[in-house]
N, C-alpha and C positions, 0 to 999 in steps of 0.2 A: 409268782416269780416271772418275771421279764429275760429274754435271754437275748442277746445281740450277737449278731454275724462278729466269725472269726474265722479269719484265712488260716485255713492249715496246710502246712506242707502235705500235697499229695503224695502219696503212693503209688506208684508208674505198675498198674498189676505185669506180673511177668509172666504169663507162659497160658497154656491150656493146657494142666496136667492130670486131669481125672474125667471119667464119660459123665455126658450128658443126654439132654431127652428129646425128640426130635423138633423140628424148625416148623412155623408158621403151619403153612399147606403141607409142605411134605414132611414135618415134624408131626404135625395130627395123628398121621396113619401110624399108628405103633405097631406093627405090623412086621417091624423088622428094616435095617438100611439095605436089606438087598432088595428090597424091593422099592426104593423110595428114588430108583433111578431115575421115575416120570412125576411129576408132579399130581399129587392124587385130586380129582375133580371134588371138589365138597359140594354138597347139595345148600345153597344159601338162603334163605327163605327169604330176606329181603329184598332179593332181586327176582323182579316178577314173570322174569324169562329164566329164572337157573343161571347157570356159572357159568356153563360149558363155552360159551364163546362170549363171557364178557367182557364188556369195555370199562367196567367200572373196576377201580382197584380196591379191591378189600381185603381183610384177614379173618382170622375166624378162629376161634379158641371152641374146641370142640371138650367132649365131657371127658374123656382121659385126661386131654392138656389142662382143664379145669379140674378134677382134681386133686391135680401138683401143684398148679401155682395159683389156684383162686385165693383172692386175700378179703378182709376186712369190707371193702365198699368199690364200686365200681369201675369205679377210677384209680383205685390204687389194682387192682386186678389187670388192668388194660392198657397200662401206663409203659409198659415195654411192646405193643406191639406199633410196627411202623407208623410214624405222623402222631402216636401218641401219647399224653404225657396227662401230669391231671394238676386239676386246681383244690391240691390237700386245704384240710382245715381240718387238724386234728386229727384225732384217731373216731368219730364218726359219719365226717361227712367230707364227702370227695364225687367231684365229677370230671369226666373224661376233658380233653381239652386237643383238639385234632385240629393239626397244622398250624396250630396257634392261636385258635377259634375255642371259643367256650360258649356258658352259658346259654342262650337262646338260638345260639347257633348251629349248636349240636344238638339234633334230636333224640331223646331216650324213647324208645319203643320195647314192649312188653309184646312179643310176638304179633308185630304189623301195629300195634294198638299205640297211643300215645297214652306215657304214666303221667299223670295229671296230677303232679306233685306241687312244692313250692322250688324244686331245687334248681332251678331258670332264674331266679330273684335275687338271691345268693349262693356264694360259696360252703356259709356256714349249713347251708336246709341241704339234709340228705337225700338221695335218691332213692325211692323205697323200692330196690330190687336188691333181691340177693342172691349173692354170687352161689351159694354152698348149692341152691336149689336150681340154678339154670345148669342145661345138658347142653348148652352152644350159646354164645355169643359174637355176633357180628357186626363187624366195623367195616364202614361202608366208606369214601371219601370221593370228593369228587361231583363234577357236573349232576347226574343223574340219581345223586339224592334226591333233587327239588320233586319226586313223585311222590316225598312224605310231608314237604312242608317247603312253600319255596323260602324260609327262612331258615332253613338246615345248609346253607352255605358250608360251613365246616365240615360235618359230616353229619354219618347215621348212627348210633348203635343199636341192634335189635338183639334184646335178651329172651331164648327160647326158653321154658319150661314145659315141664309134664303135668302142671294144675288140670288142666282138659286133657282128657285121654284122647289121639286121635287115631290110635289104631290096635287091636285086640291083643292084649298081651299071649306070652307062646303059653305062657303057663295060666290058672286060674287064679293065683296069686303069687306077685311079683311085686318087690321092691327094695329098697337101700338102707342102709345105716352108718353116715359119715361121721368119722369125730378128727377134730383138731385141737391142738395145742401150741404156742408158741411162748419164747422164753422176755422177747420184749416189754411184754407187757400184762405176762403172766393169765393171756388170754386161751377160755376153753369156748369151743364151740361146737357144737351138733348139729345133724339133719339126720332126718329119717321120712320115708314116703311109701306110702302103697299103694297098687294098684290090684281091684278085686275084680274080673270078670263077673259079675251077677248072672247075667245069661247069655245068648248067644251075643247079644248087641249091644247090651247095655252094663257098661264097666266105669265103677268109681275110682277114684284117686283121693288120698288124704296125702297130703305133707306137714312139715315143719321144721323150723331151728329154730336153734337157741346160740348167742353170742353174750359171752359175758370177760371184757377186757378193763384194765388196769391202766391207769398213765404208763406212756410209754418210757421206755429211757431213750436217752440220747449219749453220743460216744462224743469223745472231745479230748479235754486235758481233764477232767475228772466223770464220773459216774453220775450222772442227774435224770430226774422223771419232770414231764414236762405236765404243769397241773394244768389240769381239765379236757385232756387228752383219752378218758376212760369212756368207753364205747358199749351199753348193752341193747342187745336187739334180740325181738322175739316174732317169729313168722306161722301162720296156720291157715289154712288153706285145705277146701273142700269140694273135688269138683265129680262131675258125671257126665257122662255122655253118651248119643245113643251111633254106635258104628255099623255101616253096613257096606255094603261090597263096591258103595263110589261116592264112599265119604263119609260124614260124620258133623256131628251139631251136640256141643256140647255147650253145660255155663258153670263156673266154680264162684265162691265166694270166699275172701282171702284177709286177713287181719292182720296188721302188720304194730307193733310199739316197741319204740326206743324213748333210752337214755342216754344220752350223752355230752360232753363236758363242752363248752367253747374257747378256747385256750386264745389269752390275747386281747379279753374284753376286759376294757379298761373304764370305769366311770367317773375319771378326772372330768372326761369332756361333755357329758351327756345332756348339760345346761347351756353347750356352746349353739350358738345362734348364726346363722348370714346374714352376713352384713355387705349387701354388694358382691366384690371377690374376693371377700375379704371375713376370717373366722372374727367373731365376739363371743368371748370363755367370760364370763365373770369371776372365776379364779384365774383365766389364764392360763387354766392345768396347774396342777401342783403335784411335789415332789414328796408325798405321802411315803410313809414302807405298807408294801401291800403285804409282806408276809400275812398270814393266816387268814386273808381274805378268802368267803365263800365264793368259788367261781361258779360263774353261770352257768346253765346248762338245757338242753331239751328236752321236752316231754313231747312226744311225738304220738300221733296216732289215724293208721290210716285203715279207709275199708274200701274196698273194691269187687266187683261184683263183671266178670267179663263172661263177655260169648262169643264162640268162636265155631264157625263151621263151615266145611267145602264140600262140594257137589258136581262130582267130577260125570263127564259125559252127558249131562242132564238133556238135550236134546242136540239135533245136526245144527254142526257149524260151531258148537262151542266144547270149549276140551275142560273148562272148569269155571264154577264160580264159588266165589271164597270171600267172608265176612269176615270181620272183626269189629268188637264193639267193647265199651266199659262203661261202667258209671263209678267216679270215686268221691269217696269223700274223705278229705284230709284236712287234720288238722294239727297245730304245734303250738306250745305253749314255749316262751322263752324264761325260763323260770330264773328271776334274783334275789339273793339275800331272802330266801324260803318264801318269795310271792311270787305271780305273776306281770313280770313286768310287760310283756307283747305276744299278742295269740295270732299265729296268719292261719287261714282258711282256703282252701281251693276244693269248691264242690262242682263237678261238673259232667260230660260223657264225651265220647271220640265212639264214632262209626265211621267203617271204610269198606266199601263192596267194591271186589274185583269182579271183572269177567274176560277170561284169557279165552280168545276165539282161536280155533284150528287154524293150521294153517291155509293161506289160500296163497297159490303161487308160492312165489318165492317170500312171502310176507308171513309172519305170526305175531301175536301181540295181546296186549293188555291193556283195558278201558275199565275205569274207576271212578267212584264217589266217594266224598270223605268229608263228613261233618263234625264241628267240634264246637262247644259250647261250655264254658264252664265259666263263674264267678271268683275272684281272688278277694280279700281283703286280708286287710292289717288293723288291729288295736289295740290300744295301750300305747304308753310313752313313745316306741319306736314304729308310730304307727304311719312310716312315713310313704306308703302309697295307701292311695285310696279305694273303697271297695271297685271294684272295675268290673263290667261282663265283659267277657270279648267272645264276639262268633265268628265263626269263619266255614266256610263252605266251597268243597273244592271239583272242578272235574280234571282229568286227568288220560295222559293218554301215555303206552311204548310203545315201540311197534320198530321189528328186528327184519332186515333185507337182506337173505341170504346171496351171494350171488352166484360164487364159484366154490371151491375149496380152497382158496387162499383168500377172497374178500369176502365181507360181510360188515354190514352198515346199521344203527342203530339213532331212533327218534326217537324225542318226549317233549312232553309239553304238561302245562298244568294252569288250570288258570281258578286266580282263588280270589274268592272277596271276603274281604276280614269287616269289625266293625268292633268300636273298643268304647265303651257305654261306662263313664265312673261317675260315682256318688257326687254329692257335693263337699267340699269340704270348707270348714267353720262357716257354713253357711254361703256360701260361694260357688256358682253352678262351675264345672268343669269342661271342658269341648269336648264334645262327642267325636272322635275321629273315625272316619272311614277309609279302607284300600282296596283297590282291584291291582291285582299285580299279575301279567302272565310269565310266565317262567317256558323255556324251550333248551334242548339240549342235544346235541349230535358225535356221533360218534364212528370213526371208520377202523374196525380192523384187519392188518393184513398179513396174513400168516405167509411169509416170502418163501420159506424154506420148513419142510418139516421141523416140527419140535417149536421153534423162533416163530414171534407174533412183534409187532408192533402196530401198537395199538394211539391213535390221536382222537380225544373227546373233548368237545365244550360245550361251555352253558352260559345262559344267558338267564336271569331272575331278579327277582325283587322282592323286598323285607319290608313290611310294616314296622315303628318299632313298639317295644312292649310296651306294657301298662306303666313299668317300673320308669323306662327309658322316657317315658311320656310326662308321668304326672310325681315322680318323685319328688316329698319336700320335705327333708328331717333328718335327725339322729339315726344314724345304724353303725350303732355299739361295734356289733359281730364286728363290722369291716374296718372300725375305727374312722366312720366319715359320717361327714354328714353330705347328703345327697341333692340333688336339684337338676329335676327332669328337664326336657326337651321346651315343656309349655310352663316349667315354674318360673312364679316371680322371681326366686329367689336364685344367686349368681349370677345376676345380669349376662350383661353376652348374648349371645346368639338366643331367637326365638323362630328361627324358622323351622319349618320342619318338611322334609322330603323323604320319600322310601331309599331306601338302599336298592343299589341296582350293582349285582354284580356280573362279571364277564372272568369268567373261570376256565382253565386249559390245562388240560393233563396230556404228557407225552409217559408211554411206559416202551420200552423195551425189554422182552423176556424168553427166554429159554427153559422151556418143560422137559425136556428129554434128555438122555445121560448123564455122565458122570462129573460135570459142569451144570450148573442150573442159577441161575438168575431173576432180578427182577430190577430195573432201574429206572425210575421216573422221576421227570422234572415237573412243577406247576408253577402255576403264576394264575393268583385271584385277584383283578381288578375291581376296586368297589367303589364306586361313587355314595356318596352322601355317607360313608362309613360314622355310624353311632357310637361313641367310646365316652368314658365318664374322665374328664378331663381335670386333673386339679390345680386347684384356683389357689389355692393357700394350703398352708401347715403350720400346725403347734405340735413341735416330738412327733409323736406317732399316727396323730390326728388331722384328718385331712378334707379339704372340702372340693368335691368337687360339683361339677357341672357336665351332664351330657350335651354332647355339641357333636356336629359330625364335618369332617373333614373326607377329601376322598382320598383312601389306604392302596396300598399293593401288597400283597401276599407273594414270596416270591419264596421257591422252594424244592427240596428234590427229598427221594424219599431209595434208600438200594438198601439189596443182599444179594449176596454173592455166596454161595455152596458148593462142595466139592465131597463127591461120595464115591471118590473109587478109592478107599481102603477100606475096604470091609473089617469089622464092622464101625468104623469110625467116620463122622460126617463134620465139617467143621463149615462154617458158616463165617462172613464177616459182615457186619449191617449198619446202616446207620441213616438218621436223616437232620433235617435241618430246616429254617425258614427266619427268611428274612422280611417282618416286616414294618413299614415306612407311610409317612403321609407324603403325597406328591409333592406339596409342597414346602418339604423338610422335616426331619426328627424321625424318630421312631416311638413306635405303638407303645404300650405300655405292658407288663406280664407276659412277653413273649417268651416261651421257651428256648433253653440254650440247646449249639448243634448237643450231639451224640456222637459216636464211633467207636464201635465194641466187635466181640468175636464171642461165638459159643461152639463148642464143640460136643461132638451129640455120639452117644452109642448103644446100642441096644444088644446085649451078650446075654443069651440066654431067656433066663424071666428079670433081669435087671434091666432098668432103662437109667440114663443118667446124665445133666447134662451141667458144665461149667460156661458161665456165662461172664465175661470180664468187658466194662465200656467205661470209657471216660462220656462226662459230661462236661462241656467245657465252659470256660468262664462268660459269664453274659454282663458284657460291657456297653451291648447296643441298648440302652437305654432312654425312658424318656423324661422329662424334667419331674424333679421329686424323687424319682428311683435311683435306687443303690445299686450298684454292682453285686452281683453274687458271683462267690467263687465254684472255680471250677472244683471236680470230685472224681474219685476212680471209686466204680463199683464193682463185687464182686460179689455173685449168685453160685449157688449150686443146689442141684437137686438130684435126688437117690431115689428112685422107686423100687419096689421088688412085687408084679405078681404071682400069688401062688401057683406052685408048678401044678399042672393037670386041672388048675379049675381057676381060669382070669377073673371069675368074678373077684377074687378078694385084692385088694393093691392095699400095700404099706409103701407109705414114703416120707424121708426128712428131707428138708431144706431148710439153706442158709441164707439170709438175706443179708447186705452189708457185712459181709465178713471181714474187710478192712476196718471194719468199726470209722467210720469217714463221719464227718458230722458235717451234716447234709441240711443244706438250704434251698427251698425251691421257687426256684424266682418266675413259674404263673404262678405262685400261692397268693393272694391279700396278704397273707402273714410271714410273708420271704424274709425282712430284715429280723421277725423280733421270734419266730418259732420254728427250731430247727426238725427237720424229720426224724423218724425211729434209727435207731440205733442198731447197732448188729443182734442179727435174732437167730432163732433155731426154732426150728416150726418141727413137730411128728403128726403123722395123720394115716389114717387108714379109712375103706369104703369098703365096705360088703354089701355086696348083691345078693339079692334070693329071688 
């Protein structure tokens, strides 16, 4: 079943009449809103100086706030926090989408480590992390990413887990057991994890979940489930480590398989060919009924094998050095009509050694290496990139100038050489490409007045582009296109090829102290030679395009605004937005529409709870080929209760879409024809021991 955009009269939500659960930074600390008067410092692990004075804007979903609102997949988890939003496809796979940036833009990190997935290729390949098992996740944006990749322009996200123990549990054995349920899509899901002291130093960890969901419904003008929208995932993980009094070196090994439906895939067009700029269908597409068509779906399966460990104080002059490293091997089958129609592959490793020297003077800082190797391929009918290595090797540098107690100044740099090595195809050598790109970033803050900081950072980098962006030539179903990279014959047009370079500026002003608290920032990412997949033609649904690169502006601002002098009630209003454009006319293509909402937060007693109301507004800036999506009024809530006299236990429901709003998401691939979930009711509980 195919579903098509329809405008509904909105719902204007009215009020903020029931408590909610606390905001960003000072919503983490559940702790209580009389105490939430100062902004609480979170310990960020992506930022290789700590928080305390940073220049970089982040947020951070610590493991309380993840146990109320962790959802399904990564992106749909992260998709209300500032600048961010996600590129759904379905109910299994979903990636983050920051400031209007997706894909290879965004870096997904497994604590420092890069996940070495396929879900940088497409929308439809999932991210194999999982929310139920991470205790903090962090969104990074801004200049001073480029120290993970200087192709992380967009942003970071770094997801912590407990797989490696890195510090002695209080007890000899400790650990959880989460369960969820939701009414959407008639989805139950589990976790559970332990961790066993063996003897003084040396302490295991086991984990796992289980997810097993249903097509979702959609709200509308009747009751409908949206076929191949049902999501199962299963997670297990084993790790050890040995802890002693200035560090610790551990390694786990972790197995991940899903199933899940691709909603949207259509094989009218699967015959269709480039012809210039131009589609050749030998049907032309046709007007079939697809009822009781078997949808396609994925067989997924990954293993990964990481090590992690830091060694603090190891001799004079250095305060820590700290590793991370993986080897993964992933693979997914695109299963149709009960065969294999396309298998993609990424086997490969990511190592990164820090060393944060003491300080000297007024200077402290961090010097790094970071290697990353791995293999891609595709085969079978949508086999349309070719098998590819790419290496890449990086040095890296921060380094933070205190000066006074109202300035402090902050540098980076990174300079990486990549190298993108692809098969032949039908017999046909392919160009080896090579990049050196240095990437540099600066930042000054100035704390004018206690409490108030304003903070100016830029950056300066450059992007190779991928394997995909390079040598695509073919059918891909999943997105309903067919593709044609940078160097393919195929889409005529442009054959040159340049890195991206972009020029990035973040302005924030912010207020940490009393019963007013703030945070409001503007940006503006200049990108020359910007890489987007341009399209050349359409038949219905089916589209061809062409990567080409044109140079873009990202122009953008990101606020909230808090007000906590009525005990115990905190109310919030937030929102952000981003405009962006090619210099020389039109706009991008899947940019997210603004935002502007309120939540109101209270914590009475062992109850926390919070109401969350934001319009999304209608996105009319679009680029040739796209639809307008309508605007939407959303309304959340969340009720938690923990047990009186002992917090480890937390019960909580929550409401998603409680207007029943039928929701289209215009970054999706699938914005015109697959509308999002429908109003849901989630129960869930965590126990600690």
């Amino acid at each position: 079943m195919t579903f098509r955009r329809q405008t509904l009269s909105g719902c204007v939500a009215v009020a903020l009449l029931a408590p909610t659960a606390v905001l960003a930074e000072a919503e983490n600390n559940s702790a209580g809103l009389e105490k939430a008067h100062e902004l609480k410092q979170v310990d960020v692990s992506a930022l290789p100086l700590g928080s305390s004075s940073s220049s970089t804007p982040y947020s951070v979903m610590d493991q309380q706030t993840l146990i109320q609102k962790n959802k399904d997949t990564l992106g749909e988890t992260l998709k209300n926090q500032p600048g961010v939003h996600s590129d759904t496809f379905g109910g299994g796979a979903s990636r983050p989408v920051i400031r209007g940036q997706g894909g290879p833009r965004v870096g997904i990190l497994s604590d420092g480590s890069q996940v070495l997935d396929a879900s940088s290729i497409s929308p439809d390949h999932a991210i194999t992390v999982e929310p139920m098992l991470a205790r903090q996740i962090e969104v990074l944006r801004g200049p001073s990413t480029l120290l993970y990749g200087s192709g992380a322009s967009g942003g970071i996200v770094n997801v912590l887990d407990n797989r490696i123990p890195t510090q002695r549990p209080l007890e000899e054995v400790e650990g959880f057991v989460a369960i969820r349920a939701n009414s959407v899509a008639d989805e139950n899901a589990t976790a559970a994890g332990i961790t066993v002291s063996a003897t003084d130093h040396l302490v295991f960890r086991v984990e796992g979940s289980r997810r097993d969901a249903e097509d979702y419904e959609v709200n509308g003008f009747e009751e409908l489930t949206v076929p191949g929208t049902y999501a199962e995932s299963d997670n297990t993980s084993i790790g050890a480590s040995w802890i002693g009094d200035q560090g610790f070196f551990g390694m786990a090994y972790s197995y991940r398989r899903d199933n899940y439906g691709l909603p949207g895939h259509s094989h009218e067009f699967e015959e269709c060919e480039a012809n210039g700029t131009s589609l050749s269908c030998p049907s032309g597409g046709h007007d079939h009924d697809h009822e009781g068509e078997i949808v396609p779906y994925v067989d997924l399966a990954s293993r990964r094998v990481d090590v992690r460990g830091e060694y603090r104080d190891p001799f004079s002059g250095i305060a820590a050095i700290r590793f991370r490293g993986n080897h993964t091997d992933y693979r997914h089958h695109e299963i149709e009509e009960g065969a294999i129609g396309s298998t993609f592959t990424n086997k490969g490793e990511d190592a990164r050694l820090e060393v944060e020297h003491k300080p000297f003077g007024n200077w402290r800082g961090v010097v790094g290496l970071q290697y990353t190797n791995f293999d891609f391929s595709s085969l079978g009918h949508e086999a349309f990139v070719p098998k590819t290595e790419t290496e890449s090797i990086a040095i890296f540098a921060v380094e933070e100038y205190v000066l006074n107690e109202q300035w402090s100044f902050e540098l980076g740099a990174r300079q990486e050489h990549l190298t993108q090595t692809p098969d032949q195809r039908n017999g046909q050598a392919l160009a080896k490409v090579t990049a050196d790109n240095a990437s540099f970033s600066g930042a000054a803050n100035w704390a004018f007045v206690p409490g108030y900081e304003l903070v100016l950072s830029v950056g300066h980098s450059g992007r190779a582009p991928s394997a995909q962006e390079l040598y695509a030539e073919g059918v891909h179903l999943a997105t309903n296109t067919y593709e044609c990279g940078l160097l393919s014959d195929c889409g005529g047009g442009q054959r040159d090829l340049d890195d991206e370079v972009s020029l990035n500026a973040n302005l924030n002003l912010r207020k940490t102290r009393g019963d007013w608290l703030f945070d409001l920032g503007v940006f503006e990412n200049r990108i020359n030679n910007y890489i987007y997949a341009r399209t050349l033609d359409q038949q219905e649904d089916f589209r061809l395009i062409k990567y080409s690169q044109r140079d873009a502006t990202f122009t953008g601002a990101e606020a909230s605004l808090s007000y906590y002098g009525i005990d115990p009630v905190g109310i919030t209003v937030f929102g952000d937005m981003v405009r962006a454009t090619f210099d020389d006319g039109g706009y991008l293509p899947r940019i997210p529409a603004k935002r502007l909402g309120a939540r109101l937060n209270s914590y009475v007693g062992n109850f926390d709870g919070e109401l969350e109301v934001y319009r999304s507004f209608v996105q009319d800036q679009i680029s040739g080929f796209e639809e307008r999506t309508a605007a939407y009024d959303m309304v959340n809530a969340t009720l938690s209760y923990r047990l009186r006299g002992d917090q480890r236990y937390t019960f909580f429901v929550r409401g998603n879409n409680l207007l029943g709003e039928e929701v289209f998401n215009h970054s999706s691939f699938l914005a015109s024809t697959v509308p999002e979930p429908g109003r849901n009711i989630t129960v869930g509980t965590r126990i600690e021991f």
